[in-house]
C-alpha positions as CSV (number, residue, x, y, z in Angstrom):
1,X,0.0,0.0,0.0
2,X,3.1,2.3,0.9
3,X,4.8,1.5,-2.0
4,X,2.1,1.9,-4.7
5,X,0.8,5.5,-2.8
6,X,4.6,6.1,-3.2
7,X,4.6,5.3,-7.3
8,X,1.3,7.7,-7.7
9,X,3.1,10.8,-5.9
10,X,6.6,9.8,-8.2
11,X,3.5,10.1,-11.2
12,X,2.2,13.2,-10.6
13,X,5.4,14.8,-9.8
14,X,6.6,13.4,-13.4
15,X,3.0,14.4,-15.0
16,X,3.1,18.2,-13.5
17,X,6.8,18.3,-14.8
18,X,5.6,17.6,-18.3
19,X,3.0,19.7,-18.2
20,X,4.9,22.4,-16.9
21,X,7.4,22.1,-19.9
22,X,4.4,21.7,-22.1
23,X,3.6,25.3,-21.2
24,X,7.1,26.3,-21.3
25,X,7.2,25.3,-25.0
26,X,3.8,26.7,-25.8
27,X,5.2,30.5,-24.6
28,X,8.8,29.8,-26.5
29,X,6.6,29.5,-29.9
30,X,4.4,32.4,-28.7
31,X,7.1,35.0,-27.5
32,X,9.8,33.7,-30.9
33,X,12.7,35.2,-28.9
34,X,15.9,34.8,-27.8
35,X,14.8,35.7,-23.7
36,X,12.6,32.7,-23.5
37,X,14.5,29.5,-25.3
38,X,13.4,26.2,-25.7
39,X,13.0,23.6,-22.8
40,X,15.5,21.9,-25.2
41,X,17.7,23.9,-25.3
42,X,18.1,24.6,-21.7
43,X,18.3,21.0,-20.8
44,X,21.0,21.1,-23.4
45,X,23.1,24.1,-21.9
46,X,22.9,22.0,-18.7
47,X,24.2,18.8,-19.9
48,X,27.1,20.6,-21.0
49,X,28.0,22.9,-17.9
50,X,31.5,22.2,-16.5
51,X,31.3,19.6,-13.5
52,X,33.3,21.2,-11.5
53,X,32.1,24.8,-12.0
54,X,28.4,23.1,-11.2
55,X,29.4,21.2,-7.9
56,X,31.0,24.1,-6.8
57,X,28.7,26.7,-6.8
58,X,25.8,24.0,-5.8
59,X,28.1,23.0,-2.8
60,X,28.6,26.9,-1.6
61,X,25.0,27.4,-2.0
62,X,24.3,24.1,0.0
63,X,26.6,24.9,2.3
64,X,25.2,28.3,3.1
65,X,21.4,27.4,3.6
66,X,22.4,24.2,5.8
67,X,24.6,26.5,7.8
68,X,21.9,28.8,7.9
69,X,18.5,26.4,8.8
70,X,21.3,24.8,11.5
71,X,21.9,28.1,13.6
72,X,18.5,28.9,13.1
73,X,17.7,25.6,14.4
74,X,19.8,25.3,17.9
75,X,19.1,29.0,18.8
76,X,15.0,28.9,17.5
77,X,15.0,25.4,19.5
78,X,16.3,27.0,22.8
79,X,14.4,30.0,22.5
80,X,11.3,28.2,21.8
81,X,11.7,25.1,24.2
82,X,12.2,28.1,26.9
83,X,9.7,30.0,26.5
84,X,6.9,27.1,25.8
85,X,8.1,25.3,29.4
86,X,8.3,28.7,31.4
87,X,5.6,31.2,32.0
88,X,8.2,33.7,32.8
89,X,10.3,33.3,30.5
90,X,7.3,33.5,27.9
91,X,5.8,36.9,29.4
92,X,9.8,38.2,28.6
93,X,10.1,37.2,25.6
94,X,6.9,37.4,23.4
95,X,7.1,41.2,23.5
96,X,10.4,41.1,21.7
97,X,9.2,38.1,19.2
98,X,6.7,39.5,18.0
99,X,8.1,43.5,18.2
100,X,10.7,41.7,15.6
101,X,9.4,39.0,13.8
102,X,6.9,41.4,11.4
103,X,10.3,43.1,10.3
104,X,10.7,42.2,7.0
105,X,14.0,40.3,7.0
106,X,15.2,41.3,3.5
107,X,15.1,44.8,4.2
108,X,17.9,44.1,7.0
109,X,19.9,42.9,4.2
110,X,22.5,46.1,3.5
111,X,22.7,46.4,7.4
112,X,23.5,43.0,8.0
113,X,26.3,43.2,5.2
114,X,27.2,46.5,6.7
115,X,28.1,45.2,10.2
116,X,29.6,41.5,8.8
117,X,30.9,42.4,5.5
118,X,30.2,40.8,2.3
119,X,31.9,37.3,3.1
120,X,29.9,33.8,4.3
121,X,28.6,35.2,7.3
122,X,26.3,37.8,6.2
123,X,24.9,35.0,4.0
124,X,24.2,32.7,6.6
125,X,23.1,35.2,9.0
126,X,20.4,35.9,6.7
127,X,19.2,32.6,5.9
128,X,19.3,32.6,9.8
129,X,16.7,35.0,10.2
130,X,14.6,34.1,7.9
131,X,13.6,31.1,9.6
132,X,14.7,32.1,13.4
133,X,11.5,33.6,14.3
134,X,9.5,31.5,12.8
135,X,10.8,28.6,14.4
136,X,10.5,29.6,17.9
137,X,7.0,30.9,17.8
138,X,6.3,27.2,16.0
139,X,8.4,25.3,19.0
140,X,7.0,27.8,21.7
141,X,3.4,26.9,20.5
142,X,4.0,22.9,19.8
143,X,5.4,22.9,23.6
144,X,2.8,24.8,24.8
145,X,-0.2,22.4,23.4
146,X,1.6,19.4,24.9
147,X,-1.0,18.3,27.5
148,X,0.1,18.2,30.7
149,X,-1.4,15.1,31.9
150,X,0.7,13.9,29.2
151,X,4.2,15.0,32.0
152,X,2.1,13.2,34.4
153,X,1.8,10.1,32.9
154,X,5.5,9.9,32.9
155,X,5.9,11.2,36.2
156,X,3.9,8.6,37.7
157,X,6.0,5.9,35.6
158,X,9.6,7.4,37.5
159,X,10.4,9.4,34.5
160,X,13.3,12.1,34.8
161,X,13.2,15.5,33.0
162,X,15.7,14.4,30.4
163,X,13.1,11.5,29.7
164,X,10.1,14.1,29.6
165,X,12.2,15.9,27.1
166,X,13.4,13.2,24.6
167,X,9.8,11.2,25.1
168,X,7.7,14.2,24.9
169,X,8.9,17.8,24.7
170,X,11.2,17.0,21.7
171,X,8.6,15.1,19.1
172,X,6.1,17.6,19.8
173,X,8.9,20.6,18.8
174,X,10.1,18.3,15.8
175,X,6.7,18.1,14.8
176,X,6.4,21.8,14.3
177,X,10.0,22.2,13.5
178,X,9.6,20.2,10.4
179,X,6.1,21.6,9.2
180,X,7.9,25.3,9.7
181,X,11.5,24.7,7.6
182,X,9.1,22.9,4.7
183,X,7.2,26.4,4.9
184,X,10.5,28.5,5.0
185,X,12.5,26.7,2.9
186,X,11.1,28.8,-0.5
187,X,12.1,32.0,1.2
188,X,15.5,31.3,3.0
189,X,16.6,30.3,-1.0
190,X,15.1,33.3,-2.4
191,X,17.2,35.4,0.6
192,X,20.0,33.0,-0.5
193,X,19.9,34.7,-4.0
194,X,20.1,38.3,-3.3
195,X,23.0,37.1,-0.8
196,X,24.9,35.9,-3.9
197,X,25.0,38.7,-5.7
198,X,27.0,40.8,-3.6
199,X,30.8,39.9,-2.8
200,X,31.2,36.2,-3.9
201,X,32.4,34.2,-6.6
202,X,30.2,31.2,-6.2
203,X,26.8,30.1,-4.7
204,X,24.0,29.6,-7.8
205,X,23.1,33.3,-7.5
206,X,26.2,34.4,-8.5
207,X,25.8,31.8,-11.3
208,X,22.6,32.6,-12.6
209,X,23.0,37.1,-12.4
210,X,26.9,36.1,-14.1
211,X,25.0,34.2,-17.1
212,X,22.4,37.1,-17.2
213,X,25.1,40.1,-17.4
214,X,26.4,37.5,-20.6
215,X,23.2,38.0,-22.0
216,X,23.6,33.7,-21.6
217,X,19.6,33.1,-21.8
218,X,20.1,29.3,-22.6
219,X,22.6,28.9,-19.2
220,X,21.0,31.5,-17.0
221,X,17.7,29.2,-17.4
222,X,19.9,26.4,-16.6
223,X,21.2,28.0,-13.4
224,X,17.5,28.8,-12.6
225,X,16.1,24.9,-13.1
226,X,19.4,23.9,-10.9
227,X,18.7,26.1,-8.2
228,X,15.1,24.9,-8.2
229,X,16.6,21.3,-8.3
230,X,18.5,22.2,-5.0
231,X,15.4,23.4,-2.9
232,X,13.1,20.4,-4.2
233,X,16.0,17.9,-3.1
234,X,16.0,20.0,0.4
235,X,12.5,19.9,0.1
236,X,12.0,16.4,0.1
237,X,15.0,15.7,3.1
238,X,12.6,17.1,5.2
239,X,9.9,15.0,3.9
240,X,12.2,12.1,4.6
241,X,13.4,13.3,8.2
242,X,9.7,13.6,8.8
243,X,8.9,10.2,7.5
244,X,11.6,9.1,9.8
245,X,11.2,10.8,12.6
246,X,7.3,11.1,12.5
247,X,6.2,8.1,11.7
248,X,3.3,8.2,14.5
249,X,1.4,10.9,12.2
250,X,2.0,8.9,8.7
């Protein structure tokens, strides 16, 4: 039953995908110009990018956003755990969350680059942000709804708070966790773009806006179809971690 529910989502990702070039190849015969090539010929220019070229500026892309979701991720998970388990620490706090979190994180961009330069860790930082706030008003609610009779249960069976945590705190974070990155992921790679125009020599942004300034078309929509390769592939590691680690809720 798995498997064959497995082969119909494999289907209709393939069917959409065909479609969607379909449509692609419908507006290249409409428009007749050299801004919009074929689907062919973009799947040509990408079978003949340089290897090493394309694993590099993949692997500094990848390299930024998992640095990135992973900061966001131990200080989001601290923030939230806190604040979900403490009253106090929640009456503190949730001022400042949500003073900041409506802030639109892009627009922090040339501030953030002033203060850490134009290197890695401006990049990261906003990739950080992006997904910071939202993470630790996801973990401080998914805390928060764990009933407590739920703590009791495992008090009354001699369970420590280390075993509270790791039995109960923790799925019901990773729960949220997961549902929030999926969400955030489409953003944190758009932030991941700007990022790569300034002051770098790699990362798929610089890429695809190098391509562009060639007037490139054919490879600058083959840097576009690799970068969307790279979030549906991080897209679907969270789909596996949650298949994983949630396997209660499947």
């Amino acid at each position: 039953m798995v498997k064959k529910r497995k082969l119909h989502q494999v289907f209709r990702l393939l069917l959409v995908f065909f479609c969607m070039n379909v449509v692609w190849y419908i507006a290249y015969l409409l428009m007749n110009h050299p801004i919009l090539p074929s689907p062919l010929v973009v799947y040509q220019a990408m079978g003949e990018l340089g290897g090493r070229d394309l694993a590099l500026n993949v692997g500094y892309s990848l390299m930024r956003i998992l640095a990135g979701v992973l900061l966001a991720l131990l200080i989001g998970l601290m923030i939230g755990l806190l604040m979900g388990r403490s009253a106090t620490w929640n009456k503190l706090l949730d001022p400042v969350v949500y003073l900041t979190y409506p802030v639109p994180k892009i627009a922090l961009l040339p501030v953030v680059m002033l203060f850490f330069g134009l290197g890695e860790t401006s990049k990261i930082l906003m990739i950080m942000l992006i997904l910071l706030f939202q993470i630790i008003i996801s973990v401080r609610d998914g805390v928060k709804s764990i009933p407590d009779n739920t703590y009791d249960v495992l008090t009354s069976l001699g369970a420590g708070s280390a075993q509270k945590f790791w039995n109960v705190t923790l799925p019901g974070a990773l729960s949220v966790i997961l549902s929030t990155i999926r969400i955030s992921l489409g953003t944190a790679i758009s932030v991941l773009f700007f990022t790569e125009i300034y002051g770098t020599d790699h990362g798929m942004g610089f890429f695809i806006m190098d391509a562009w300034l060639r007037l490139d078309y054919p490879e600058m929509y083959a840097g576009i179809m690799l970068f969307s390769l790279v979030g549906f592939v991080l897209f679907l590691l969270v789909d596996l971690l949650d298949y994983k680690f949630m396997k209660w809720r499947n």
